[in-house]
C-alpha positions in Angstrom: -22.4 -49.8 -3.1 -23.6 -46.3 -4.9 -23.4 -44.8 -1.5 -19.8 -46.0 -1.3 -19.3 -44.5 -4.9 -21.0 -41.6 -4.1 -18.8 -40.9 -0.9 -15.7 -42.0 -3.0 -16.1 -39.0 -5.4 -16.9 -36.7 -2.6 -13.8 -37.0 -1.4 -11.9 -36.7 -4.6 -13.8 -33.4 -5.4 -12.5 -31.9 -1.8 -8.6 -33.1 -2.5 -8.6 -31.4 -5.7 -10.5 -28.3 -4.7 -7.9 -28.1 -1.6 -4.8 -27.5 -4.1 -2.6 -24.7 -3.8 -2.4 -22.0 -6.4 -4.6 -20.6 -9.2 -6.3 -22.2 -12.2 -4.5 -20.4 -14.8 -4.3 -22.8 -17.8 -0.4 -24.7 -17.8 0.5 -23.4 -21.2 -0.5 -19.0 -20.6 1.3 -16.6 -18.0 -1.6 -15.3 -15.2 -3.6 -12.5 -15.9 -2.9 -11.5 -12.2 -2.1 -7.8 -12.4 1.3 -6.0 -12.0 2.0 -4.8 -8.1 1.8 -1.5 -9.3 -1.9 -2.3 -11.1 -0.1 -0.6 -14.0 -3.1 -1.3 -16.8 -1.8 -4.0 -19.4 -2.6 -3.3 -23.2 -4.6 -5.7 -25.2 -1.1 -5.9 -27.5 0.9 -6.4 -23.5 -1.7 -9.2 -23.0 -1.7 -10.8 -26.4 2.2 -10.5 -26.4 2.4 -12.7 -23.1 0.0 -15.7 -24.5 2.4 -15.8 -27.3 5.5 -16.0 -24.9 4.2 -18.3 -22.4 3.6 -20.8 -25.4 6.4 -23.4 -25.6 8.7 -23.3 -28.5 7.7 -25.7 -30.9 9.6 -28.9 -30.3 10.7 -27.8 -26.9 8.2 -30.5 -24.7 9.7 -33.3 -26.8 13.3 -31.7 -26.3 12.8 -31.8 -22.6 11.7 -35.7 -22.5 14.8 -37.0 -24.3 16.7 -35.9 -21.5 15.7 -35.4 -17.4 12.2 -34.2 -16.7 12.4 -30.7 -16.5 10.0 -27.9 -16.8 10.6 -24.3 -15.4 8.5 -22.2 -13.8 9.1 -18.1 -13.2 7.9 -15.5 -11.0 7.9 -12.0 -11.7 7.4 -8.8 -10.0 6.3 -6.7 -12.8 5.9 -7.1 -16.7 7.9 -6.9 -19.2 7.3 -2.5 -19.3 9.6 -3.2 -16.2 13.2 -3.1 -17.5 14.5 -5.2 -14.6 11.6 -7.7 -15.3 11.9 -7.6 -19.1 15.7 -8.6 -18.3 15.0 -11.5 -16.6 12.4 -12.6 -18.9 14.5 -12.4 -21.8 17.2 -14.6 -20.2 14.8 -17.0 -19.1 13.0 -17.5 -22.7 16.9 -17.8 -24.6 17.9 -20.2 -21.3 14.7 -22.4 -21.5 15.1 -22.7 -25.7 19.0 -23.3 -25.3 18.4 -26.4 -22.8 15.0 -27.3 -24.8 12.9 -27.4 -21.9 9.5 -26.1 -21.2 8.4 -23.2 -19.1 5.8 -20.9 -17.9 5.8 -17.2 -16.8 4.0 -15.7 -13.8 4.0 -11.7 -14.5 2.6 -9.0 -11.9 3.1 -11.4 -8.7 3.8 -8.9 -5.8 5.8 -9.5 -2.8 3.3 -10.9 -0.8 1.6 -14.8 -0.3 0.3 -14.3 -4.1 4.2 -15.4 -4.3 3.6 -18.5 -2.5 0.6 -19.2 -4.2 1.9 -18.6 -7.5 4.9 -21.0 -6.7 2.2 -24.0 -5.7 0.2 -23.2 -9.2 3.3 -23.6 -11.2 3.8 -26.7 -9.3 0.4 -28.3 -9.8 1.4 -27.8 -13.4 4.5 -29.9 -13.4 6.8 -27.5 -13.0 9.9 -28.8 -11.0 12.1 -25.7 -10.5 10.9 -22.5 -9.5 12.7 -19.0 -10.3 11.5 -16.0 -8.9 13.0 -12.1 -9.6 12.4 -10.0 -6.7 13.9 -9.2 -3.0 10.6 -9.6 -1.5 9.6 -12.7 -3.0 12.0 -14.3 -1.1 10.4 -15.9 2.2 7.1 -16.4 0.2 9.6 -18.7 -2.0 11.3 -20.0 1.5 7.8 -21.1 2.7 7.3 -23.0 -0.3 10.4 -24.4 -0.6 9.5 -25.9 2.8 7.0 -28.0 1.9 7.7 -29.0 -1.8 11.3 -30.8 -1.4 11.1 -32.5 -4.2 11.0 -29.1 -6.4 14.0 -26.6 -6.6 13.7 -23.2 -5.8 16.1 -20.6 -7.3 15.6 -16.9 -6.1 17.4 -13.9 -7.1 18.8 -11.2 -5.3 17.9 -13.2 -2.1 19.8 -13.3 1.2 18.4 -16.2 3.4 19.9 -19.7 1.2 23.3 -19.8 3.3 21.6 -19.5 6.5 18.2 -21.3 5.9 19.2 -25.1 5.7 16.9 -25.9 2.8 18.5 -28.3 0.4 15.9 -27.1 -2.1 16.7 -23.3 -1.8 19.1 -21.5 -3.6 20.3 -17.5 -3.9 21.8 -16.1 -7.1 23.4 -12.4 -7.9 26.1 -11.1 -9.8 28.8 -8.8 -9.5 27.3 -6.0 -11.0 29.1 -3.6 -8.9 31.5 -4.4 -11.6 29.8 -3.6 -14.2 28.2 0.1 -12.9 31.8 0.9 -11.6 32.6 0.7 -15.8 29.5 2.4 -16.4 30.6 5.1 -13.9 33.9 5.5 -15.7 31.6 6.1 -18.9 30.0 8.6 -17.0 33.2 10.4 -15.3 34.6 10.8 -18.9 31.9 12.4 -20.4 31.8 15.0 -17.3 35.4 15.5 -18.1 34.5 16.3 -22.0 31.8 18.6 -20.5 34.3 20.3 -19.0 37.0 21.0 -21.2 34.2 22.3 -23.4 33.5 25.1 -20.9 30.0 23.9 -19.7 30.8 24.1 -16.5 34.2 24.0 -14.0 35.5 20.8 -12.4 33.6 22.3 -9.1 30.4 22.0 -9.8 30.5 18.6 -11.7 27.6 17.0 -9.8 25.3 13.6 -11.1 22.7 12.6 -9.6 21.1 9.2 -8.8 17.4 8.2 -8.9 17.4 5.2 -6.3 15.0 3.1 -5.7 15.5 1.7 -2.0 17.6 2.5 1.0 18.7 -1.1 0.7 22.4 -2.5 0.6 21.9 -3.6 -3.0 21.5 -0.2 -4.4 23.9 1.5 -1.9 26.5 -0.9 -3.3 25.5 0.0 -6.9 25.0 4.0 -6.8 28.5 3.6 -4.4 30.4 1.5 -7.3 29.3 3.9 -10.0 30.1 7.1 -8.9 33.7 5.2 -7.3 34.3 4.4 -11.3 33.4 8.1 -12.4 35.3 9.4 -9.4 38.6 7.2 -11.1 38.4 9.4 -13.9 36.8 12.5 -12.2 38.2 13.4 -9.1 36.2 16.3 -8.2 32.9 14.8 -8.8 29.8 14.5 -6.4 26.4 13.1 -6.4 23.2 13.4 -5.2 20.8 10.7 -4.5 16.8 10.5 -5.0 15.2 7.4 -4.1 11.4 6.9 -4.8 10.6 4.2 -2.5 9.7 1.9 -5.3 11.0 -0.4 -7.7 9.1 0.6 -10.5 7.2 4.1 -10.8 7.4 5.8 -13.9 6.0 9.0 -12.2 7.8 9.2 -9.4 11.1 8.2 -11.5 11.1 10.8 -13.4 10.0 13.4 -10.5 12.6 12.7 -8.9 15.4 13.1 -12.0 13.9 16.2 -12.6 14.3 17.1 -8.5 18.2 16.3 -9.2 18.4 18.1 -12.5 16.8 21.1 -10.5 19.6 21.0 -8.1 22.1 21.3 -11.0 23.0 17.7 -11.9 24.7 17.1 -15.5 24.5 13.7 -16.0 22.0 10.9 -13.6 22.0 7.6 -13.6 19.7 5.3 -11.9 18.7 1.9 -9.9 14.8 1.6 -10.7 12.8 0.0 -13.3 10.9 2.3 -15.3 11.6 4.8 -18.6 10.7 8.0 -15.8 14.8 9.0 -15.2 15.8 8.6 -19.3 12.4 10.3 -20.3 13.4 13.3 -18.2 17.5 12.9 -19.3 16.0 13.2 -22.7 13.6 16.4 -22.8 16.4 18.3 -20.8 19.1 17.2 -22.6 21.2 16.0 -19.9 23.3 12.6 -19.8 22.0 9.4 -18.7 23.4 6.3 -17.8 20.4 3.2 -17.4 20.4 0.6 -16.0 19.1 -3.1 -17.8 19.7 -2.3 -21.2 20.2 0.1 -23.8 17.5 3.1 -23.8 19.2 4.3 -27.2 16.2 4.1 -29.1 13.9 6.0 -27.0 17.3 8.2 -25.9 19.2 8.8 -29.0 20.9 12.2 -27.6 21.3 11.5 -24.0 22.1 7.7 -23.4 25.5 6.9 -23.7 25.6 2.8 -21.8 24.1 0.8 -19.8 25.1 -2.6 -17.2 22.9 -5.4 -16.6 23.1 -8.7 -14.7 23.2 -11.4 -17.8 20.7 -14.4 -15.6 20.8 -16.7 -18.8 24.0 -17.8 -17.4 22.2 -18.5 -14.2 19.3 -19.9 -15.7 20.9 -22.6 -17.7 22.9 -23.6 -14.7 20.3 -24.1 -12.7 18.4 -26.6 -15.2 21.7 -28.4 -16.0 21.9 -29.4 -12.3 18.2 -30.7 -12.4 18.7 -32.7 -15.8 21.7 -34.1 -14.5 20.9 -34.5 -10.4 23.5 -32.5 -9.2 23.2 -30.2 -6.7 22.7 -26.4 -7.3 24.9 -24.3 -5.8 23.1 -22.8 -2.3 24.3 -19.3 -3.1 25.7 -18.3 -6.5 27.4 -15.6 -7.5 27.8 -14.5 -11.5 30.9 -13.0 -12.4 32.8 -10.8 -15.6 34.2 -14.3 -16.2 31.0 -15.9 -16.4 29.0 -13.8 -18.8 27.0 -12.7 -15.9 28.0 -8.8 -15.9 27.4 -6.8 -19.3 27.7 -3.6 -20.8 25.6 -2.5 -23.7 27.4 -1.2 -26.6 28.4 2.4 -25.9 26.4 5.2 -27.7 29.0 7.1 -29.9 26.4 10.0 -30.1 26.5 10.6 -26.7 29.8 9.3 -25.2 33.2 10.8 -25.0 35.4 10.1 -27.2 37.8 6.7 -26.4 35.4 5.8 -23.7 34.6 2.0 -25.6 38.1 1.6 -25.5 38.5 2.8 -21.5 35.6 0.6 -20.7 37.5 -2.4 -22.8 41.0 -2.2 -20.8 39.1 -1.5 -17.2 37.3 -4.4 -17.8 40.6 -6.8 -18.4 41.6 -5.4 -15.1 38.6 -5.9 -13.1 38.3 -9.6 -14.2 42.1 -10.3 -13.3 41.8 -8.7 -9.9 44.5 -6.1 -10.3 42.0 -3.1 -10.2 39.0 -3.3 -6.9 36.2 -1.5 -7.2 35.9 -1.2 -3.2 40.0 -0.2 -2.6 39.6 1.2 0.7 42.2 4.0 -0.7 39.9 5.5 -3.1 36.9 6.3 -0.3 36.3 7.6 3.0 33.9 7.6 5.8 33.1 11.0 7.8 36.6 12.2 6.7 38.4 9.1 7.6 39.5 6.2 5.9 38.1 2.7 6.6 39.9 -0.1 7.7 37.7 -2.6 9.5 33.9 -3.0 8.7 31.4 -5.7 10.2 28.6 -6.6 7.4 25.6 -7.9 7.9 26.0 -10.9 6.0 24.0 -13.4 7.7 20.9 -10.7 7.4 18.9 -11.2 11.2 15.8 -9.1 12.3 18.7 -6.3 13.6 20.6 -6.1 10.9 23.6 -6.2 12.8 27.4 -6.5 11.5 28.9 -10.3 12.0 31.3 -10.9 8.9 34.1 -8.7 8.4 34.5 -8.0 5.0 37.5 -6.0 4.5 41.1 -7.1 4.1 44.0 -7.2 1.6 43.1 -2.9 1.0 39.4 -3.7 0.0 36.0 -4.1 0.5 35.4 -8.0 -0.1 31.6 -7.7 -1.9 29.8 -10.3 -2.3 32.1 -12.8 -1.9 30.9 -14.4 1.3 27.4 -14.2 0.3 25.7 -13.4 -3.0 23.8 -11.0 -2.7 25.3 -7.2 -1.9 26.1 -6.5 1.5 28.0 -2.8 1.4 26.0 -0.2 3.0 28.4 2.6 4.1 27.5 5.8 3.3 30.5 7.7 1.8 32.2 10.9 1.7 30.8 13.3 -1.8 27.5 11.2 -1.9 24.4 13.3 -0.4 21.2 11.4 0.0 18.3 13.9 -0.4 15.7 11.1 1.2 15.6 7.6 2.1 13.3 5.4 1.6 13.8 1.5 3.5 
């Protein structure tokens, strides 16, 4: 009989020791360090403990209702302004719906993903959000073979084509919102210029990039289309660092464009690098993620963000209710999804709050397009016809065409962005896939 016990036990040590995942306490994010192996402060460390903590009352919240507890995957911390975005959202979306949550910070895209996702899942969590593009078939995987949990992953392309009733994509329209940013940006080169700093023909920005990827095409594209509204001889230059987040190589390459003349930069990356450098010189920025206005007092005049608590609360209303979540969602003006900081009057030209106010009526009823195929060319001609790749296979190879009725339909038949042309008066000094 003790031999029985004995091989009883056995067993039951070598099923528990076979779990997926890490043995990061439930209630604490995972020390596991950021991609980048950016050192975390004792105060970054300390700060996260106190986060990952649930809200007091919010377990017994979340058992009056559904069973739901959230679990979230991020690429960075919260130094990254697009992480710090989403974890913001997720901490007001998890206290709004009183359930509980956990954070994973510094997951990179590889199978730490995956095995981050099965962690959060040994500790009861039955969604799973994750905040990068290359988290996505790590999330897939898991989704796989956990079909009981939903997974929720932004900026992703693969939900619409995958199959996987527990898989879901989510993005915004936020070539919306950096088309009203551009605007922003045009009028203040205009002000520039009737104060004699320089003629209408050498207005150049510039744009620190991260990616060569369709989701920052479609972003620096939509910004300087919204400064070119208001600026028609304006041109830009674009930087890309090959890298998400890189302070360093941020702000080398803002200061690359403001070598090559640039008067104003914007950006699509994570870090302070591109402000930092707007800053010292004195030059105009526009961010990206939220307001830099406090590090930035002379130089930053707005900034758009995609708004996830939106998303976020969606996704756990479906779950506490057993609905379905949608398998590819896309946030909208209309839904609170796309936002603009509050312009900085110190910086700004003058009237652009109220600009931004009456583009943004226009935007939301449909009468202005940020894509019009009128306002943009391709090698000197206009564009009429364009096969996206919005099925996304190994080729990358056009199979939805996406323009009709005079514009660019964005994503609207998936998600996630899908505009890659490369148009007239936008150089690209690198690339960087």
């Amino acid at each position: 009989m003790k031999k029985l016990l004995a091989l009883l036990l056995a067993a039951v040590m070598v099923i528990s020791m076979a779990a997926c995942g890490t043995t990061a306490p439930a209630d604490t994010k995972t020390e596991t360090e950021p991609a980048k192996e950016e050192e975390k402060t004792e105060e970054a460390q300390t700060d996260e403990a106190e986060e990952s903590e649930p809200e007091e009352g919010q377990e017994e919240e979340a058992s009056e209702g559904a069973e739901v507890k959230v679990g979230f995957i991020f690429l960075h911390d919260e130094n990254s302004t697009y992480d710090k975005n989403f974890m913001e959202a997720a901490k007001a979306a998890c206290e709004a719906q009183g359930v509980e949550y956990i954070q994973k910070t510094g997951i990179p895209e590889t199978n730490e993903c995956y095995e981050a996702a099965c962690d959060l899942i040994d500790h009861g969590c039955n969604i799973i959000f994750a905040d990068s593009f290359g988290h996505e078939s790590f999330m897939l995987q898991a989704a796989k073979e956990y079909p009981d949990v939903q997974f929720c992953h932004a900026t992703g392309t693969m939900a619409h084509t995958a199959g996987v009733a527990n898989y879901h994509n989510a993005f915004a329209s936020i070539y919306q919102g950096r088309f009203l940013a551009g605007v922003a940006a045009g009028m203040k080169i205009n002000e520039m210029i009737e104060e004699g700093k320089f003629t209408a023909d050498e207005a150049l920005m510039g744009y620190v990039g991260a990616y060569t990827y369709a989701e920052v095409i479609s972003g620096y594209t939509s910004f300087y289309l919204g400064a070119k509204s208001v600026c028609p001889t304006v041109r830009m230059q674009v930087q890309f660092t090959g890298s998400w987040y890189d302070e360093t190589l941020e702000k080398e390459a803002a200061q690359t464009l403001l070598n090559n003349g640039c008067i104003l930069i914007s950006q699509h990356a994570d870090s302070m690098g591109a402000p930092t450098a707007c800053e010292e010189a004195g030059v105009p920025n526009v961010s990206y993620n939220g307001s830099t206005v406090s590090a930035c007092p002379n130089t930053f005049i707005v900034s758009s963000r995609i708004n996830w608590e939106p998303y976020m609360e969606y996704m756990i209303e479906c779950v506490k209710k057993g609905e379905a979540i949608d398998t590819d969602w896309t946030g909208t003006l209309e839904t609170g999804s796309v936002v603009l900081t509050e312009v900085n009057g110190q910086a700004a030209a003058e009237g652009t709050q109220e600009a931004i106010d009456k583009l943004w009526a226009e935007l939301n009823d449909g009468t202005v397009k940020v894509f019009d195929t009128a306002n943009f060319t391709v090698d000197g001609k206009a564009v009429d016809s364009y096969l996206a790749d919005v099925d996304t296979d190994e080729n990358y190879e056009g199979d939805t065409e996406v323009i009709s009725d005079g514009y660019f339909h964005e994503s609207e038949y998936r998600s996630a962005p899908y505009f890659d042309l490369q148009i007239d008066d936008i150089e690209l000094l690198n690339a960087a896939f």
